[in-house]
C-alpha positions as CSV (number, residue, x, y, z in Angstrom):
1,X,57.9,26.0,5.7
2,X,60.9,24.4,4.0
3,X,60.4,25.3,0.1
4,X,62.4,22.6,-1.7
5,X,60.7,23.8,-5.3
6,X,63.7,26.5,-7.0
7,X,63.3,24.8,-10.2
8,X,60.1,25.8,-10.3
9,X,60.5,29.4,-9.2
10,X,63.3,30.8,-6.5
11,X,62.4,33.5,-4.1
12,X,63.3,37.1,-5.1
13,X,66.3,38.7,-3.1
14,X,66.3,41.6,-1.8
15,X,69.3,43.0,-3.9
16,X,67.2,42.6,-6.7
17,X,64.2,44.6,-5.6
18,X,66.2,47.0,-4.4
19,X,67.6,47.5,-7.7
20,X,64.7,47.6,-9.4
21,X,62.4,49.8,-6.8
22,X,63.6,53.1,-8.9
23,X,62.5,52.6,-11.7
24,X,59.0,51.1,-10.5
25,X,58.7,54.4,-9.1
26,X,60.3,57.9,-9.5
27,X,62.5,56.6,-12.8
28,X,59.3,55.4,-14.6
29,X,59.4,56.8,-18.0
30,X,59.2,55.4,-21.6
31,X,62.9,54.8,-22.4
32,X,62.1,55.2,-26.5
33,X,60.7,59.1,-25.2
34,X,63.3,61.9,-26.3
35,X,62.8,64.0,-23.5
36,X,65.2,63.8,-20.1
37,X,62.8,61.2,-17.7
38,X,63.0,59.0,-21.0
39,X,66.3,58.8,-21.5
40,X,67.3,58.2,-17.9
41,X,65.3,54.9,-18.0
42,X,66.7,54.6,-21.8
43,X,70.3,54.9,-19.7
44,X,69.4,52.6,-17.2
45,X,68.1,50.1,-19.7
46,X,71.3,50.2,-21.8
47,X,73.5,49.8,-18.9
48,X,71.3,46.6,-17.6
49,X,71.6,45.7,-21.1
50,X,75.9,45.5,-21.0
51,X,76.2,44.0,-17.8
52,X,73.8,41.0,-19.0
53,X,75.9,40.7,-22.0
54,X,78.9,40.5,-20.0
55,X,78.2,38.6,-17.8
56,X,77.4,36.3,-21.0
57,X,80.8,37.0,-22.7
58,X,78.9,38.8,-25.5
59,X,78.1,42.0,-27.2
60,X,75.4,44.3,-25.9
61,X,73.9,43.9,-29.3
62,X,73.0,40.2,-28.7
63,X,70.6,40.6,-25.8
64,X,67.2,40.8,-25.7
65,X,64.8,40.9,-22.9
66,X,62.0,39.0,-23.1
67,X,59.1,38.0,-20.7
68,X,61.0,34.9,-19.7
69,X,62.4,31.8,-20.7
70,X,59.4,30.2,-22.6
71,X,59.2,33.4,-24.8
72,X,63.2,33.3,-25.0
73,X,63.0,29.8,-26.5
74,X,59.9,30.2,-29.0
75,X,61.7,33.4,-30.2
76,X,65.1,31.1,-30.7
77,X,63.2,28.2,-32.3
78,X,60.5,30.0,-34.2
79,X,62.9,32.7,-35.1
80,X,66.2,30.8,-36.0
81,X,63.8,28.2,-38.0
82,X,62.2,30.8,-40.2
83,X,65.0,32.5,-40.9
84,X,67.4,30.0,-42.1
85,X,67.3,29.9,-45.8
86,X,69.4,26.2,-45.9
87,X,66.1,24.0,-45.0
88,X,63.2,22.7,-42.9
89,X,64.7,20.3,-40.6
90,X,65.3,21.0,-36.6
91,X,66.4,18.8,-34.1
92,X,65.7,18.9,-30.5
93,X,66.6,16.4,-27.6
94,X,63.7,14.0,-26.4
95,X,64.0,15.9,-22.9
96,X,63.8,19.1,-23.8
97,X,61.4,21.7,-21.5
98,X,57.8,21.9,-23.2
99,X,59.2,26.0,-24.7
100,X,61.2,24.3,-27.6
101,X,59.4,20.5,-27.8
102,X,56.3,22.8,-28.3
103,X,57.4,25.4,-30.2
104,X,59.1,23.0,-32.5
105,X,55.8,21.4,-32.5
106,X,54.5,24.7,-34.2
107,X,57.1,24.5,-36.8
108,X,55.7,21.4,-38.2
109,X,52.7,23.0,-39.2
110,X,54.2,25.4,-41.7
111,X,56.3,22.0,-43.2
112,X,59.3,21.5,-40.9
113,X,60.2,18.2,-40.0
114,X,61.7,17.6,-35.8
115,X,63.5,15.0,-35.2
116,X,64.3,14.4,-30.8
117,X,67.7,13.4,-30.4
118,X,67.6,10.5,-28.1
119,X,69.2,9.6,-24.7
120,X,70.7,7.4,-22.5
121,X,69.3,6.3,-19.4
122,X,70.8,9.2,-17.7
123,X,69.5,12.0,-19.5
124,X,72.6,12.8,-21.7
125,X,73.0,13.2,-25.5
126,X,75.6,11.7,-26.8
127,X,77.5,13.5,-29.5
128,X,77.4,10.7,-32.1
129,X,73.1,10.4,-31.4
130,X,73.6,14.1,-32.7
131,X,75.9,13.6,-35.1
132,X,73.9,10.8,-37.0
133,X,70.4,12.6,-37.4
134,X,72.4,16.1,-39.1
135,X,71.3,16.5,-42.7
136,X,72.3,19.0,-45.5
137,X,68.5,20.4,-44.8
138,X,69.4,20.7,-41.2
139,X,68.3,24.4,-39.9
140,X,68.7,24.2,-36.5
141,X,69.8,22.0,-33.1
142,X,68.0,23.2,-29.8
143,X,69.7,20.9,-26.7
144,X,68.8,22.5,-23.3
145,X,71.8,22.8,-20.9
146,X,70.5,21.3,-17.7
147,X,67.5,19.7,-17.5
148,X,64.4,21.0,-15.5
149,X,63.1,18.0,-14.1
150,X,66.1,15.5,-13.6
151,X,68.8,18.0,-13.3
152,X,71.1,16.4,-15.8
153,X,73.7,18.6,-17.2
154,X,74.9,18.2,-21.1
155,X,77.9,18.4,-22.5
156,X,76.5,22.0,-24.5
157,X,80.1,22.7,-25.6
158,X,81.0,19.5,-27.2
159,X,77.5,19.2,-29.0
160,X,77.6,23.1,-30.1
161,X,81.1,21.5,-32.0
162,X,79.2,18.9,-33.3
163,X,76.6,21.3,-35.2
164,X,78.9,23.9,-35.9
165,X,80.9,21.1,-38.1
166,X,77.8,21.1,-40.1
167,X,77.1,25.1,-40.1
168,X,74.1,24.7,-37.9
169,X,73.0,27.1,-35.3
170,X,72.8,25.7,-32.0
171,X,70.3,26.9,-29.3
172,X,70.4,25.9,-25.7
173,X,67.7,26.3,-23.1
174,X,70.0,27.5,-20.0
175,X,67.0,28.2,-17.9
176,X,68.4,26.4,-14.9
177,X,72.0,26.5,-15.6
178,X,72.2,30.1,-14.4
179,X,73.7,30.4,-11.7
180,X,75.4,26.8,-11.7
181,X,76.9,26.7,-14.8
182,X,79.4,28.4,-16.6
183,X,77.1,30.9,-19.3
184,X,80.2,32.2,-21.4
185,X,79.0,32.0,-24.8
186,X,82.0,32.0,-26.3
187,X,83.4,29.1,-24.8
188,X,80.0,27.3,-24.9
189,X,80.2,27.9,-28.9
190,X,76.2,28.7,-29.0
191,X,74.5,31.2,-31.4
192,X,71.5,31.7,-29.4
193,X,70.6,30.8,-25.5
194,X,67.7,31.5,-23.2
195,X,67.3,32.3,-19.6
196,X,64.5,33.2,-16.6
197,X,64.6,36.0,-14.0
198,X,63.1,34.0,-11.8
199,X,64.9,30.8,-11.8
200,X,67.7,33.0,-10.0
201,X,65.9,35.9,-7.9
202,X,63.8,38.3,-10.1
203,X,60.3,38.5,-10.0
204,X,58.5,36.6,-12.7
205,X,58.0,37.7,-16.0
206,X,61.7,38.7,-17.0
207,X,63.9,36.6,-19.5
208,X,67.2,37.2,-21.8
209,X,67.8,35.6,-25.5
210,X,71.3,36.0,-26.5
211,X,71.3,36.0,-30.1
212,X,74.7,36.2,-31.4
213,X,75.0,39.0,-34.2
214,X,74.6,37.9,-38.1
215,X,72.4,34.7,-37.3
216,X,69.4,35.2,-39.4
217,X,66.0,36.0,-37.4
218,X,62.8,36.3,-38.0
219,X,60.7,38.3,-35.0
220,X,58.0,36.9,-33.4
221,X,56.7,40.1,-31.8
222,X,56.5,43.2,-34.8
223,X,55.6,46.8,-33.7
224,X,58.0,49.4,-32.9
225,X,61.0,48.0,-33.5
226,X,62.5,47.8,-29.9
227,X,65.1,45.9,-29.2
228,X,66.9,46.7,-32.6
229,X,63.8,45.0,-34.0
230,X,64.0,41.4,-33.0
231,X,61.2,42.0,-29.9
232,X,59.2,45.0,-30.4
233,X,57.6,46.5,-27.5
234,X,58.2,48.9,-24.6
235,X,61.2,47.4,-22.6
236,X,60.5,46.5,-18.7
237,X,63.2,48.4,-17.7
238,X,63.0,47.8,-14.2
239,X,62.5,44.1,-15.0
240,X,65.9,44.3,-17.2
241,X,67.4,46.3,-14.2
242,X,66.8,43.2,-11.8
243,X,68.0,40.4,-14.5
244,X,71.3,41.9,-14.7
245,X,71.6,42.4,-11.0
246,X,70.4,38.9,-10.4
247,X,73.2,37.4,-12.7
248,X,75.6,39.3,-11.5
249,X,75.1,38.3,-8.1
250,X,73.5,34.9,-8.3
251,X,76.1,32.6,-7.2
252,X,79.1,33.1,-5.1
253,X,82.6,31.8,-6.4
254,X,82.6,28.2,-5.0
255,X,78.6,28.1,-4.6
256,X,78.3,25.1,-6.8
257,X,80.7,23.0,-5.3
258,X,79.3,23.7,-1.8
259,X,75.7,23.1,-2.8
260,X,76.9,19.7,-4.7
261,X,78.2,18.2,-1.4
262,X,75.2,18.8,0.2
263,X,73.0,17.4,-2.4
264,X,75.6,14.6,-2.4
265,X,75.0,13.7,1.4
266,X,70.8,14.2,0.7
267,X,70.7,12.5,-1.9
268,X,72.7,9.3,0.4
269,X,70.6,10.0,3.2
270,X,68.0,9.4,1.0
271,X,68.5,6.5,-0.1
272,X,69.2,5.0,3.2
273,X,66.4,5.7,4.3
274,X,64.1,4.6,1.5
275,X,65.7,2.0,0.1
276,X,64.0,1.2,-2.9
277,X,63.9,4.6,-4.3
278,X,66.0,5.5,-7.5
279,X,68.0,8.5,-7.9
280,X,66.8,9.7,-11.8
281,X,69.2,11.5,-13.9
282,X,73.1,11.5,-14.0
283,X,75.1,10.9,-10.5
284,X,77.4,13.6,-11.2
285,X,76.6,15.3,-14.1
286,X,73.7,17.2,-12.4
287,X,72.6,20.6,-11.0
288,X,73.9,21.1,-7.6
289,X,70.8,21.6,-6.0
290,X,68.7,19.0,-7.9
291,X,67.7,15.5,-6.1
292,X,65.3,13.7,-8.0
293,X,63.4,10.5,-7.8
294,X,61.6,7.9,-8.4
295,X,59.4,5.6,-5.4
296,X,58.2,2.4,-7.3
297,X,55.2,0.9,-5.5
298,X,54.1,4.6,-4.4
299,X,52.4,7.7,-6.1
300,X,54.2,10.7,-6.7
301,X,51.2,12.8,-5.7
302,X,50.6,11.2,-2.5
303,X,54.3,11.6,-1.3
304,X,54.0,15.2,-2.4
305,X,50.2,15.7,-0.3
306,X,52.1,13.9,2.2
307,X,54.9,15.7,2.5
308,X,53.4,19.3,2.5
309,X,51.1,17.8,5.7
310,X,54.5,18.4,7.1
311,X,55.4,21.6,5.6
312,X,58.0,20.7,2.9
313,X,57.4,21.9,-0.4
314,X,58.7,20.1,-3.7
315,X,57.3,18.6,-6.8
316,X,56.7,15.8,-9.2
317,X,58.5,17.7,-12.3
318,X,58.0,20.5,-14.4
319,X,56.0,23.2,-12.7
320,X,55.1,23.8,-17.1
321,X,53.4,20.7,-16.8
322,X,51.9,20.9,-13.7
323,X,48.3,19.3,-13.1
324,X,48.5,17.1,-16.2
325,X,48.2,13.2,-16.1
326,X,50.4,12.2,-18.6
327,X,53.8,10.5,-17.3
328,X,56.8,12.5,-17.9
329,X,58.1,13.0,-21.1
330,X,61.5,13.5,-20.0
331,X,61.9,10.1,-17.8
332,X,59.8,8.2,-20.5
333,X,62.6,9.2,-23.0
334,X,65.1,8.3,-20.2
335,X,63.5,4.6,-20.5
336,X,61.7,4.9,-17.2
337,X,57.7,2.9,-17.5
338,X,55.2,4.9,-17.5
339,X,53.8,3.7,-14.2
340,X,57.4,4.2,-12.7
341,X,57.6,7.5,-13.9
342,X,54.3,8.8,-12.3
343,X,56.0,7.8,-9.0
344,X,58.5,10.8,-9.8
345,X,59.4,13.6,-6.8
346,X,62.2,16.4,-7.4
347,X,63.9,18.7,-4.4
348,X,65.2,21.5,-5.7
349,X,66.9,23.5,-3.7
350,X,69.9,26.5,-2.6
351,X,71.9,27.8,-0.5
352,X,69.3,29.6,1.2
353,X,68.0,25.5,2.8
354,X,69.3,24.7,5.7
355,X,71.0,21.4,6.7
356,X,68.2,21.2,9.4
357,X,65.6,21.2,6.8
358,X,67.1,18.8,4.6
359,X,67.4,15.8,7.1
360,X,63.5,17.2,8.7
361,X,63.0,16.1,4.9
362,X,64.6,12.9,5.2
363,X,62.7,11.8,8.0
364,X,59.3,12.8,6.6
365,X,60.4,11.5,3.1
366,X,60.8,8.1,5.0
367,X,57.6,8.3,6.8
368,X,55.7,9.2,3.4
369,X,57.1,6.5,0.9
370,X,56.7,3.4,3.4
């Protein structure tokens, strides 16, 4: 089997587990009881709780585990929205992952009006597109870091500037940034960011929201007010165990570049062999181990079925999205036709893919689009 699908979910690693196997077993106590097996998990979940925020360049204070990244970004967007006492207006980029477009969606019905900040053919926000739809009644801007299905990577810095001229909190969706990108709050200039365990190891069913201290928030989950109050709920303290483990450990200094190169010489090899194909999202600015396309004159869904004949498994975009008809929001916004976009396959991939399977994958890919 050559699984060429990370975006969607990468496999668990073993340090992980390990980690984690203690308090799925002996260490399994409540970590809000007073009494000694309580606050050993307590301990444990405090500690998991520091490493996360530094590896984060933040307080301890500002993390909160989740259930993952679609409950990270509702919390952000619903939470951030309702609380801000300047107005009811949020913007969100046209290619953001169905957690925020849908959650933003939500907000409308209690009278918030979303505007999508638009893009370029490439998948990138410019700062000026951002800078024009700002208003006095602006409450929040939610711009994902790297994009899920196209792998295009935004300038989160720059456009953080660009709202914090205005005095609006800025939220990024760095679900599949982690382990690629640089997560250093500080320097990114965000107030609040999401991530998933199992884009980088963990199990499913794990996720982080850093919400820096003093931004207003309104919880979406109320109960025993865990989590200093902003998720209530007994913690998954083995879960939060793993997350920290996993993002201390998820890429190796160099990693990105080394990854980059190879997606570099796939994504060539590609498109020598199948000519008319089209490599969707930014050249450069992308995710090292993201290769997307589009095959114009062939489905999507037969190159997949085709394809996984053979073994190799990848897919046609957002695994959120998976089994709808619609074309994809995120390469309709891009400019892509509708019929072009439904032709749309993504590899997705790390250093765990060999260079083997990646030209086996070549020589299928050829066989499938013809």
């Amino acid at each position: 089997m050559s699984y060429l699908d990370e975006a969607a979910t990468a496999p668990v690693r073993r340090e992980v587990l390990e980690a984690m196997w203690p308090y799925l077993t002996q260490q399994f106590a409540n970590p809000a009881s007073q009494h000694e097996p309580g606050q050993l998990a307590a301990r444990a979940l405090e500690d998991a709780r520091a490493r996360v925020a530094a590896r984060l360049g933040a307080r301890p204070g500002e993390i909160v585990f989740t259930s993952g990244g679609t409950e990270a970004d509702n919390a952000a967007v619903k939470g951030i929205a309702l609380a801000a006492p300047r107005g009811r207006h949020v913007l969100v980029s046209a290619v953001e992952h169905p957690a925020v477009l849908e959650s933003a969606a939500w907000l409308t019905r209690w009278g918030f009006e979303v505007q999508r900040v638009p893009v370029d053919h490439d998948g990138v926000v410019s700062p000026q597109s951002l800078r024009d739809l700002i208003r006095p009644d602006t409450t929040l801007v939610s711009i994902q870091y790297a994009n899920n299905e196209v792998g295009t990577v935004q300038d989160v810095a720059v456009l953080a500037e660009v709202a914090a001229e205005y005095d609006v909190p800025f939220h990024t969706d760095a679900v599949q940034a982690a382990g690629a990108l640089d997560l250093d709050v500080e320097r990114l200039g965000v107030q609040a960011m999401a991530l998933a365990g199992h884009k980088i190891g963990t199990p499913k069913g794990v996720g982080v929201l850093y919400l820096r201290r003093r931004v207003p928030f309104e919880p979406l989950v109320h109960g025993g007010g865990q989590q200093r109050g902003r998720r209530s709920g007994t913690e998954n303290v083995a879960s939060a165990v793993g997350m920290a483990v996993a993002l201390e450990t998820c890429a190796e200094p160099g990693a990105s570049s080394v990854l980059g190169a190879r997606r570099d010489r796939f994504v060539a090899d590609v498109l020598a062999a199948v000519p008319t194909a089209e490599l969707t999202g930014h050249a450069t600015r992308r995710l090292p181990g993201n290769a997307s396309f589009v095959f114009p004159g062939r489905s999507g869904e037969s190159i997949l079925l085709d394809l996984e004949r053979q073994g190799i498994y990848c897919s046609s975009g957002s695994a959120c999205a998976a089994g709808e008809d619609e074309p994809s929001h995120v390469l309709t916004a891009m400019g892509y036709d509708a019929a072009l976009a439904q032709t749309a396959v993504r590899f997705t991939f790390g250093a765990g893919v060999s260079d083997e399977e990646l030209a086996t994958t070549v020589s299928a890919l050829e066989k499938a689009a013809a």
